[in-house]
C-alpha positions in Angstrom: 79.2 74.1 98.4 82.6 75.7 98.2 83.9 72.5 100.4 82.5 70.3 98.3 84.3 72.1 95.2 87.5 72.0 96.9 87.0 68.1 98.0 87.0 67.3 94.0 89.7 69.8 93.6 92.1 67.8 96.0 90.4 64.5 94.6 91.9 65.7 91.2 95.2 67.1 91.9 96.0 63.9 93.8 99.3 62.4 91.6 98.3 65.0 88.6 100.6 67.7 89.3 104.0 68.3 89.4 106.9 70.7 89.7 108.7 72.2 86.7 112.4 70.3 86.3 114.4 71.8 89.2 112.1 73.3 91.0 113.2 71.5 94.2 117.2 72.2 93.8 116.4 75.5 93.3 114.1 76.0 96.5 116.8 74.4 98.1 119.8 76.9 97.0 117.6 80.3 97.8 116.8 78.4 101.1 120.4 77.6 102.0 121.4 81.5 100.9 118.7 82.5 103.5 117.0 84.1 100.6 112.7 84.8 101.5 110.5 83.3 99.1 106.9 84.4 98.8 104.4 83.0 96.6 101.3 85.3 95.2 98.4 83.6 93.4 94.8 84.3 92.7 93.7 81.2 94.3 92.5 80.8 97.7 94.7 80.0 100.5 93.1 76.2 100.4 94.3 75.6 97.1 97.9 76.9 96.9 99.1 75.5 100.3 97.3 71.8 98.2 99.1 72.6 95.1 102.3 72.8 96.9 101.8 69.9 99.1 100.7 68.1 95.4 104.3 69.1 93.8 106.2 68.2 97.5 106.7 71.6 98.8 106.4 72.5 102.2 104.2 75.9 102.3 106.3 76.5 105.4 109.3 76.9 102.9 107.6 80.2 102.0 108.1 83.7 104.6 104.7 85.1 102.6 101.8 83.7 100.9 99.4 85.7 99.4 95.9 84.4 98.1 93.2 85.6 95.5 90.9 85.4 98.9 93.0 87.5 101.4 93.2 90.6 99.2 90.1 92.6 97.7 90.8 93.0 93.9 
């Protein structure tokens, strides 16, 4: 079932989202200055690493990603 939920999920996000205005340069700068960027959400894994991938960000970009379905509360 949760396949199938994420399948629509991806079917939706497809061209729907995208990043904030200059989102991208600024990835770029902290990544050129060697600083580590993490992302936290409350979403599963699945859906973040999608959601990035959606706005053209590499998840690899990232030295931590946390999700809602890795952590107990």
């Amino acid at each position: 079932k949760k396949k199938q939920v994420y399948e629509i999920y991806f079917g939706l996000i497809a061209g729907l989202l995208t990043a904030f205005p200059g989102v991208h340069d600024l990835l770029g700068q902290l990544r050129d200055k060697k600083i580590s960027l993490a992302v936290a959400s409350s979403a599963d894994r699945i859906k973040i690493e999608a959601n990035l991938k959606a706005i053209k960000v590499d998840p690899a970009w990232f030295h931590a990603i946390v999700a809602g379905d890795e952590v107990p509360q």
